[in-house]
Structure formats: C-alpha cells, structure tokens
DSSP file (Angstrom, degrees, kcal/mol; ACC not computed):
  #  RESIDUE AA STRUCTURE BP1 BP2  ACC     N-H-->O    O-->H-N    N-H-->O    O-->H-N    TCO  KAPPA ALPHA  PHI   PSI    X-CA   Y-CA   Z-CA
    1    1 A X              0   0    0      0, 0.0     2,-0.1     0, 0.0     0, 0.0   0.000 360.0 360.0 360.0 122.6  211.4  135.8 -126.1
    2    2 A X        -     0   0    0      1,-0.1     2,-0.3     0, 0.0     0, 0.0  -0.507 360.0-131.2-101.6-178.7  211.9  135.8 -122.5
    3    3 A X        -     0   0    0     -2,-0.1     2,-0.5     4,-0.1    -1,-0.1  -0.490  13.9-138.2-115.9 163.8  213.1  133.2 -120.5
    4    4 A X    >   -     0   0    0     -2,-0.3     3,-2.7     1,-0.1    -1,-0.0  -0.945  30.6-109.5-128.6 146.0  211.3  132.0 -117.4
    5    5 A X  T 3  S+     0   0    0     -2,-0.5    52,-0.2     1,-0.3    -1,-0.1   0.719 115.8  56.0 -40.6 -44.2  213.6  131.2 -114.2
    6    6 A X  T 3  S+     0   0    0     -3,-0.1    -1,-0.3     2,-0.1    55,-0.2   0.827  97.4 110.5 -50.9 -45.9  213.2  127.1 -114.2
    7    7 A X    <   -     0   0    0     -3,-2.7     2,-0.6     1,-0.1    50,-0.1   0.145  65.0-144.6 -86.5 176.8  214.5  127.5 -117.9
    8    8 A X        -     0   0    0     49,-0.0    -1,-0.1    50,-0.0    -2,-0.1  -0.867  20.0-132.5-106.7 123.6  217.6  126.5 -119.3
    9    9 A X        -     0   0    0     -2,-0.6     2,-0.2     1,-0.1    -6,-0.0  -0.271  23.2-119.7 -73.5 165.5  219.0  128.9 -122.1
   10   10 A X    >>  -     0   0    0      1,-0.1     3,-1.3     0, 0.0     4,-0.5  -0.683  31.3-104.1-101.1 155.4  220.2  127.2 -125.2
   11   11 A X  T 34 S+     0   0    0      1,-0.2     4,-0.3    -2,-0.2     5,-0.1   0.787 124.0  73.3 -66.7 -19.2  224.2  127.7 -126.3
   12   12 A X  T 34 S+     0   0    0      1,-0.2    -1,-0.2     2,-0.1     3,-0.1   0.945  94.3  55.8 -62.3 -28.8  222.0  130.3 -129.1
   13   13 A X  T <4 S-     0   0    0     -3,-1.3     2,-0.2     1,-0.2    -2,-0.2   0.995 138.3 -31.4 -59.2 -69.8  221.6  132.6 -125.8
   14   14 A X     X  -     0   0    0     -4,-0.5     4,-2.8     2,-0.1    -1,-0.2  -0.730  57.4-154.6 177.8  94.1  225.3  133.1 -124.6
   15   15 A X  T  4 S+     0   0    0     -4,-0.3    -4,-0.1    -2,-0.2    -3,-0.1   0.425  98.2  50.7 -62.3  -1.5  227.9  130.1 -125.4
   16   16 A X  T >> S+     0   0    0      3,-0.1     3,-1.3     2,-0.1     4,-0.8   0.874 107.9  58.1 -93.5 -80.4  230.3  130.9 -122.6
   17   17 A X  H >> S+     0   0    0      1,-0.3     2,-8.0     2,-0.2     3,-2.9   0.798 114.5  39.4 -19.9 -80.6  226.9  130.9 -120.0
   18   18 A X  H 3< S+     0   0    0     -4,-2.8    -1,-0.3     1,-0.3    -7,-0.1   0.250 106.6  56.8 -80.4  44.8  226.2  127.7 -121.0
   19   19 A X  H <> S+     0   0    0     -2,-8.0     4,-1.2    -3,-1.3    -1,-0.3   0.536 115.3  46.6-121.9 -61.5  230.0  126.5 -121.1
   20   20 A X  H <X S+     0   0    0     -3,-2.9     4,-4.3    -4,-0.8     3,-0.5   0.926 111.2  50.3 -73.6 -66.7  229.5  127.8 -117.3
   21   21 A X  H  X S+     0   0    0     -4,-0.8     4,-3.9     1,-0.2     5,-0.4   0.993 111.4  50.3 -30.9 -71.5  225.8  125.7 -116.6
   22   22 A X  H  > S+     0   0    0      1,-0.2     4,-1.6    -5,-0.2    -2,-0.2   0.650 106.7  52.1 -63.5 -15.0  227.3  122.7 -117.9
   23   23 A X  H  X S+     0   0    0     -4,-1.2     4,-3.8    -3,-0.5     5,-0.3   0.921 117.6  40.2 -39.0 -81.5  230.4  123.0 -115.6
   24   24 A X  H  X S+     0   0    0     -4,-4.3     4,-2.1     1,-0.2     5,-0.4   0.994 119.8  41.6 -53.6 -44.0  228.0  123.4 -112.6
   25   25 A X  H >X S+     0   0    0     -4,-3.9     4,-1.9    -5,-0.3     3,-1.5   0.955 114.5  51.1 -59.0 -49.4  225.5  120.8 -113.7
   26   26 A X  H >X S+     0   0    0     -4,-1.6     3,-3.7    -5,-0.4     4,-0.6   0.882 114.8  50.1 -40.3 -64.4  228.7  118.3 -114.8
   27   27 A X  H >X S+     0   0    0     -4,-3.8     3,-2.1     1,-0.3     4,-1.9   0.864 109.0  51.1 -34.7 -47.5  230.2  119.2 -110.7
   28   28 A X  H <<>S+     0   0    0     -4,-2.1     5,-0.5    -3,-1.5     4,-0.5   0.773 108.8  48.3 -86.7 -20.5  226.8  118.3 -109.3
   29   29 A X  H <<5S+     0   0    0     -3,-3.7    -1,-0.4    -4,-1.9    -2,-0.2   0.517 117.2  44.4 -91.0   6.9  226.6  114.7 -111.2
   30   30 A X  H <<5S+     0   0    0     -3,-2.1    -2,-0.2    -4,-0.6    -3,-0.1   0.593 116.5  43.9-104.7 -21.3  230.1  113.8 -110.0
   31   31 A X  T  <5S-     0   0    0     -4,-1.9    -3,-0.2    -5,-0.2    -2,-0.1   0.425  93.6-143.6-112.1 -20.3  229.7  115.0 -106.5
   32   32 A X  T   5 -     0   0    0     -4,-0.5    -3,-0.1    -5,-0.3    -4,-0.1   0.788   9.3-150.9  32.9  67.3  226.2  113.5 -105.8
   33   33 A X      < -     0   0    0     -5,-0.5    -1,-0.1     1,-0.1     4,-0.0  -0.170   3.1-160.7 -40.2 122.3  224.3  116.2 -103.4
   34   34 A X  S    S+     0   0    0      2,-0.0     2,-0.2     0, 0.0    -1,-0.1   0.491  75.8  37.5 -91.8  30.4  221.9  114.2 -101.3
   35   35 A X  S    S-     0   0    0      1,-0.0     4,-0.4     0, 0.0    -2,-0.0  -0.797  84.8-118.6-135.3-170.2  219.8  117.4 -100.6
   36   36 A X  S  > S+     0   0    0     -2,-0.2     4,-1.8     2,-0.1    23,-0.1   0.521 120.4  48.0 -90.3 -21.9  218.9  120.3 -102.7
   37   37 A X  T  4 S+     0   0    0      2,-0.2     5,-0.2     1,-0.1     4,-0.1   0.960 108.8  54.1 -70.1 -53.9  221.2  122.8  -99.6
   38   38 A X  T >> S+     0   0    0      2,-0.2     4,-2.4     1,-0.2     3,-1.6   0.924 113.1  43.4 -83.5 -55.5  223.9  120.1 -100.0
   39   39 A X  H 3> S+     0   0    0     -4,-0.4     4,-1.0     1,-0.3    -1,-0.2   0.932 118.3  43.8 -59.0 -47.9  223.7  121.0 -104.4
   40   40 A X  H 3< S+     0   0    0     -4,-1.8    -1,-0.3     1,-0.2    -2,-0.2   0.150 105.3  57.3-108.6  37.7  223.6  124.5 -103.9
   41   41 A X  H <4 S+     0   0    0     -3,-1.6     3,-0.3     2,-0.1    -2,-0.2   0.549 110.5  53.0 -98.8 -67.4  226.5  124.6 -101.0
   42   42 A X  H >X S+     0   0    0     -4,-2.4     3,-2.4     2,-0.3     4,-0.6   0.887 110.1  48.8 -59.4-109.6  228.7  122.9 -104.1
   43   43 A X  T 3< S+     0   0    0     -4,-1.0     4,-0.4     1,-0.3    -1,-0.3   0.300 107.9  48.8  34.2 -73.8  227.7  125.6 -106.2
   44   44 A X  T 34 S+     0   0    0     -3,-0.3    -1,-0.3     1,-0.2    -2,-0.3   0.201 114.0  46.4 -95.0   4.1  228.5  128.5 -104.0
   45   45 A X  T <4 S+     0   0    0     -3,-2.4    -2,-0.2    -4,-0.1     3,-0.2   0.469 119.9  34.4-104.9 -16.7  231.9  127.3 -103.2
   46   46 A X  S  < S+     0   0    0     -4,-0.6    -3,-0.2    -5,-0.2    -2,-0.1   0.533 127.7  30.3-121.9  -5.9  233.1  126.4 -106.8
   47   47 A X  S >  S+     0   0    0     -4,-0.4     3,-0.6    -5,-0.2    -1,-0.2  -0.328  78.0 168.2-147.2  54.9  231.5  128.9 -109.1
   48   48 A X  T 3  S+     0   0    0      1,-0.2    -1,-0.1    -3,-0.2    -4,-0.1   0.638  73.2  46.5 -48.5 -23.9  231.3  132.1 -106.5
   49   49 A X  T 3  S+     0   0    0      2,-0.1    -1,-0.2    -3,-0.0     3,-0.1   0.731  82.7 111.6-107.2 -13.6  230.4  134.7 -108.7
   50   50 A X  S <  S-     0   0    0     -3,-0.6    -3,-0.1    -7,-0.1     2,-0.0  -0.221  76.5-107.7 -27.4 118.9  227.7  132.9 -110.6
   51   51 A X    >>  -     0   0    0      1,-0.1     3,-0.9     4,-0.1     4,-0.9  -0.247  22.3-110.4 -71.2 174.3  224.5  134.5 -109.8
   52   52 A X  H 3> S+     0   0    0      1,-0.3     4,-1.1     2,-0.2     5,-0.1   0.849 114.1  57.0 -92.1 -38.8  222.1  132.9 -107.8
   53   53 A X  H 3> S+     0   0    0      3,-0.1     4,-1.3     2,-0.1    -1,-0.3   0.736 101.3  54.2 -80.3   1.4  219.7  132.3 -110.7
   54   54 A X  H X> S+     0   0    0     -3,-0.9     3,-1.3     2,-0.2     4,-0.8   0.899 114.3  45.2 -61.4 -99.4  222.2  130.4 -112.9
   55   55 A X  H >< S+     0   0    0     -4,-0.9     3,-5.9     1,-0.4     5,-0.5   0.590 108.2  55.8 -60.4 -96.9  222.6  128.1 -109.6
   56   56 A X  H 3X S+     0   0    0     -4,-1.1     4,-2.7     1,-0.3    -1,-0.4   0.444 114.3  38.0  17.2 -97.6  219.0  128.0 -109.2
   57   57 A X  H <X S+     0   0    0     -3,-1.3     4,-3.0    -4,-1.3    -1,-0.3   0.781 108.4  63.0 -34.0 -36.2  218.4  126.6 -112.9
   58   58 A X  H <X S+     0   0    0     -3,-5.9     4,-3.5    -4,-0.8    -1,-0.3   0.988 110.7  34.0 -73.8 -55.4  221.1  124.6 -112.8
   59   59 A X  H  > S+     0   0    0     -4,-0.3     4,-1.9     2,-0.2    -2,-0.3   0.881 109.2  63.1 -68.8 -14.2  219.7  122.5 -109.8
   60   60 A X  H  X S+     0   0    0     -4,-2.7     4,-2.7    -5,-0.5    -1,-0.2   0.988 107.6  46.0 -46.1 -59.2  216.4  122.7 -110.9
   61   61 A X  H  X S+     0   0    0     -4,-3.0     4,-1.2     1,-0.2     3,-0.3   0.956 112.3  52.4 -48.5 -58.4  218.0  120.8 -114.0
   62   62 A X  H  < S+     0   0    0     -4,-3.5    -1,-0.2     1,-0.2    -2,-0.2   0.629 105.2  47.8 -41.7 -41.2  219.6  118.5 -111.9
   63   63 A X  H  < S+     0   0    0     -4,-1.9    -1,-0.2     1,-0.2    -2,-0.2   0.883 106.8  59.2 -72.7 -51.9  216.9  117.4 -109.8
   64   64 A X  H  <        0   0    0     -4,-2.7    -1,-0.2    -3,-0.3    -2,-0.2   0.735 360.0 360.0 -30.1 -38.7  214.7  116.8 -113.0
   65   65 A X     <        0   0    0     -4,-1.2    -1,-0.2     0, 0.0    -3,-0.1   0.501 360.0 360.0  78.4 360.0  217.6  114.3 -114.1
C-alpha cells in the first residue's frame, strides 16, 4: 500500500522512523514555530540528516494539530 507524502506512517511501517517523527513533531510543540519556515528551520538544525519528506510530514502534522 503506498503511502502518499501528507501521510504519517504507523509504528507497523518502521518503528525507529516513527521513534524519529515523534522526536521532531514532540521538538516542534515545545518550541512553538510561529511560521511554517520558522518549523522547518527547527527541523533542519536538530534532525540534519532526516530527509526532507519526513520534515515535510512532520509539519504537515503539526500544523493540522
């Protein structure tokens, strides 16, 4: 089943990945971006070899709330 970019894989996908999401997402509710640049700044300083579509998903989630 494939996954389409906006979605979020489930820990059945690859429990370390989403060990690694929930990291970033946890950073991005303690840190409180106020832009979506600001979110994915945070991101690209704290998880650097995370690819760009983890990040991507991960603020997508955020913003959803």
């Amino acid at each position: 089943m494939a996954q389409t970019q906006s979605s979020f894989p489930t820990r059945r996908d690859n429990p370390r990945r989403i060990d690694g999401l929930e990291a970033m997402l946890s950073l991005l509710g303690r840190m409180r971006p106020q832009s979506d640049s600001e979110a994915f700044a945070i991101l690209r300083r704290s998880f650097p070899a995370s690819p760009l579509c983890e990040r991507v998903a991960v603020v997508s989630r955020w913003r959803a709330g």
